[in-house]
C-alpha positions, -999 to 999 in steps of 0.1 A, spaced: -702 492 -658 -726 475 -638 -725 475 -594 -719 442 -575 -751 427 -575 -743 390 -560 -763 381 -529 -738 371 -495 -751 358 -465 -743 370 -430 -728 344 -407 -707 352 -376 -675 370 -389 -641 351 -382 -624 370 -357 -585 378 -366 -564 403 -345 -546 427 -371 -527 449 -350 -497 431 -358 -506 425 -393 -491 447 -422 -496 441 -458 -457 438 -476 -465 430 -509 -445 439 -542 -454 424 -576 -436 394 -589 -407 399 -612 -423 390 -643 -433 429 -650 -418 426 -685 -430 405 -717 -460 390 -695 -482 382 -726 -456 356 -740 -466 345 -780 -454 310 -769 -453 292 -738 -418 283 -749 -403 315 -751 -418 321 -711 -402 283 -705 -369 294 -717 -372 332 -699 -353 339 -668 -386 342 -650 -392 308 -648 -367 296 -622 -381 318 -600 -416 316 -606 -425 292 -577 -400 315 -552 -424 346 -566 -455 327 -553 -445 317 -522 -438 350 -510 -460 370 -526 -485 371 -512 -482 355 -479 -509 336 -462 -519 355 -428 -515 387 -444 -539 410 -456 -549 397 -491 -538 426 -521 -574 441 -527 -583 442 -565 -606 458 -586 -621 443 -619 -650 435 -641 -669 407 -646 -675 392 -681 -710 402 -677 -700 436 -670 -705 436 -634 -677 456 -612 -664 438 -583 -639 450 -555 -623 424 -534 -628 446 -502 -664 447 -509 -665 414 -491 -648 426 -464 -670 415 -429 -695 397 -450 -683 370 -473 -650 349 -471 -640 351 -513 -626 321 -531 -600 330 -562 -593 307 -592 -569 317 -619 -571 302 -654 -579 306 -692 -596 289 -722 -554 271 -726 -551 257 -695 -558 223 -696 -555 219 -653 -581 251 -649 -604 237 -674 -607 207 -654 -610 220 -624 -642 239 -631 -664 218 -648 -647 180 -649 -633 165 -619 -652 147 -594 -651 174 -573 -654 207 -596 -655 241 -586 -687 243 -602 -700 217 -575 -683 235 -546 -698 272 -560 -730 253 -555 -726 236 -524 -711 265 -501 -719 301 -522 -752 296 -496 -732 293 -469 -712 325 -467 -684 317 -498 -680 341 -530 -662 328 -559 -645 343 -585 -623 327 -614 -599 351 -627 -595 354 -665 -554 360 -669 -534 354 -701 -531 327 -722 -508 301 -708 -503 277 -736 -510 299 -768 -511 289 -804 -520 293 -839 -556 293 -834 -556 306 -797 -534 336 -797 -520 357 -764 -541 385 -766 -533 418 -784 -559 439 -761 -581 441 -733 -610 437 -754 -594 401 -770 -591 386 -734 -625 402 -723 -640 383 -756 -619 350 -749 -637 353 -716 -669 355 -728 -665 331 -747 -654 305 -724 -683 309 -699 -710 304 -731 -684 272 -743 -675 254 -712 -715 268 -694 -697 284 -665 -722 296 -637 -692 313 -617 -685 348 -620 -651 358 -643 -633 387 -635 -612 397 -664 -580 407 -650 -564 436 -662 -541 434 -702 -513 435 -683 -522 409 -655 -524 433 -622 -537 409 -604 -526 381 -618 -492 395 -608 -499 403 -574 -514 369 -564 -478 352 -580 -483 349 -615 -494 311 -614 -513 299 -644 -540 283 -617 -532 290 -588 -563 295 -560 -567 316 -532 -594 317 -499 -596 350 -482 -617 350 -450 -642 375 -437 -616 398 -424 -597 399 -453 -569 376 -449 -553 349 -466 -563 316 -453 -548 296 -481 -535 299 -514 -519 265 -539 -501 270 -569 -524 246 -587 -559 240 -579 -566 211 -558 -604 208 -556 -602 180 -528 -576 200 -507 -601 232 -515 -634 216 -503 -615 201 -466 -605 241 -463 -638 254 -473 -651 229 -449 -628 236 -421 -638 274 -422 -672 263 -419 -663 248 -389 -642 276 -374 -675 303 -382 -697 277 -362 -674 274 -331 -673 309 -332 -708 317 -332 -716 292 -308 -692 304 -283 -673 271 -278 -639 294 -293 -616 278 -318 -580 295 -328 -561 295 -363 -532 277 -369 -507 280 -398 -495 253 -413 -474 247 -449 -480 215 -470 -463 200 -500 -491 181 -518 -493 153 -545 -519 160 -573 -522 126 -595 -516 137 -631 -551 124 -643 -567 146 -612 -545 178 -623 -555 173 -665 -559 139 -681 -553 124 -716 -583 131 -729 -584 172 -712 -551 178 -729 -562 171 -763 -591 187 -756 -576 223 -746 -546 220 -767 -557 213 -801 -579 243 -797 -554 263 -793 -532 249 -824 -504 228 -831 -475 252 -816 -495 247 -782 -490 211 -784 -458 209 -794 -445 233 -768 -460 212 -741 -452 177 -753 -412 196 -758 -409 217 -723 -433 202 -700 -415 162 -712 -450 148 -720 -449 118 -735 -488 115 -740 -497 111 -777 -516 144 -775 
């Protein structure tokens, strides 16, 4: 296993008082069958009512964000607290049958590809985070092993040319299951280690005006002018062609086989002719 090599540069740390901070954190309630065979049999699970409750409150932005430890698919070992004082960390979740994650990272207007390359100069590390499948299939299956979802991993960087790191999360989704258990969900730790913001679907547009506002909170720092943190909660529309269009669907689902169409098209009431 290969150390951390990624290169961070040093800008003036964001200053957070955690005396009165404490990390409460317990993992979501999905502990048991969390590598579904179909997407159905999660649909139709007792989890999935509460899934959106488990994200909300765990974890919770302000707090300390639950460090994690994990390998890149190029072998590299990375430790969230590693970035501790020197980097504010950006989190993506996703996998090769995720139709919204897939866009995200290399198709919208505003990908995370573009915004890795725009602000990972300016003090921003990003990770995606390789969790299980979320709409398996016949010729995509959930994996079986570690190995299988390190391989899928692989796989998808060479496929889709993917510059930005992949952690591979654990076979029995560790981290996946401490960040809420979302399918792409997407978090921003700052430089002291706290959650700044978290969505339970990436919102590329919404990302880049937080990236950006952080930028601008590290300047009025540094220059001494003072700025404070404010929370704030937002429920946010995501137009479905933004969040995975016609053509992404097909794209993403017929790789992963019939049974991953169908399941969507029956659960998700999509009346697309995928």
């Amino acid at each position: 296993m290969k150390n951390s090599s990624f290169e961070r540069d040093t800008v003036c740390s964001i200053i957070v008082n955690l005396s009165d901070v404490s990390l409460k954190f317990e993992l979501t309630t999905e502990t048991v069958g969390y590598n579904y065979e179909t997407f159905a049999e999660w649909y139709e699970s007792p989890v999935r009512p509460k899934a959106v409750e488990d994200f909300i409150n765990s974890p919770k932005v302000g707090q300390p964000a639950p460090n994690f430890e994990a390998v890149t698919s190029d072998g590299y070992a990375v430790r969230l607290s590693d970035f501790k004082d020197k980097a504010n960390v950006i989190i993506e979740f996703g996998c090769t049958t995720c139709p919204p994650f897939i866009n995200s990272v290399r198709y919208t207007a505003i990908s995370m590809e573009k915004l890795y390359n725009e602000y990972r100069k300016k003090g921003f590390e990003f990770f995606l985070v390789y969790v299980r499948e979320a709409h398996p299939g016949e010729k995509i299956k959930q994996h079986k092993s570690y190995q299988e979802k390190l391989e899928r991993a692989k796989r998808m960087k060479r496929e889709e040319e993917i510059a930005i790191p992949i952690l591979v999360d654990t076979f029995d989704g560790d981290i996946h299951r401490s960040y809420g258990s979302r399918p792409n969900g997407v978090f921003v730790i700052n430089r002291n280690g706290i959650l700044v913001h978290k969505a339970q679907w990436i919102d590329t547009l919404q990302l880049n005006d937080v990236l950006e506002n952080i930028l601008e909170y590290e300047n009025a720092m540094a220059s001494g002018h003072g700025a404070y943190l404010s929370y704030s909660e937002t429920l946010r529309a995501i137009d479905n062609d933004r969040w995975a269009d016609l053509e992404m669907k097909k794209k993403v689902l017929h790789k992963a086989g019939d049974r991953a169409i169908k399941d969507w098209k029956e659960k998700l009431h999509d009346n697309d002719p995928i």
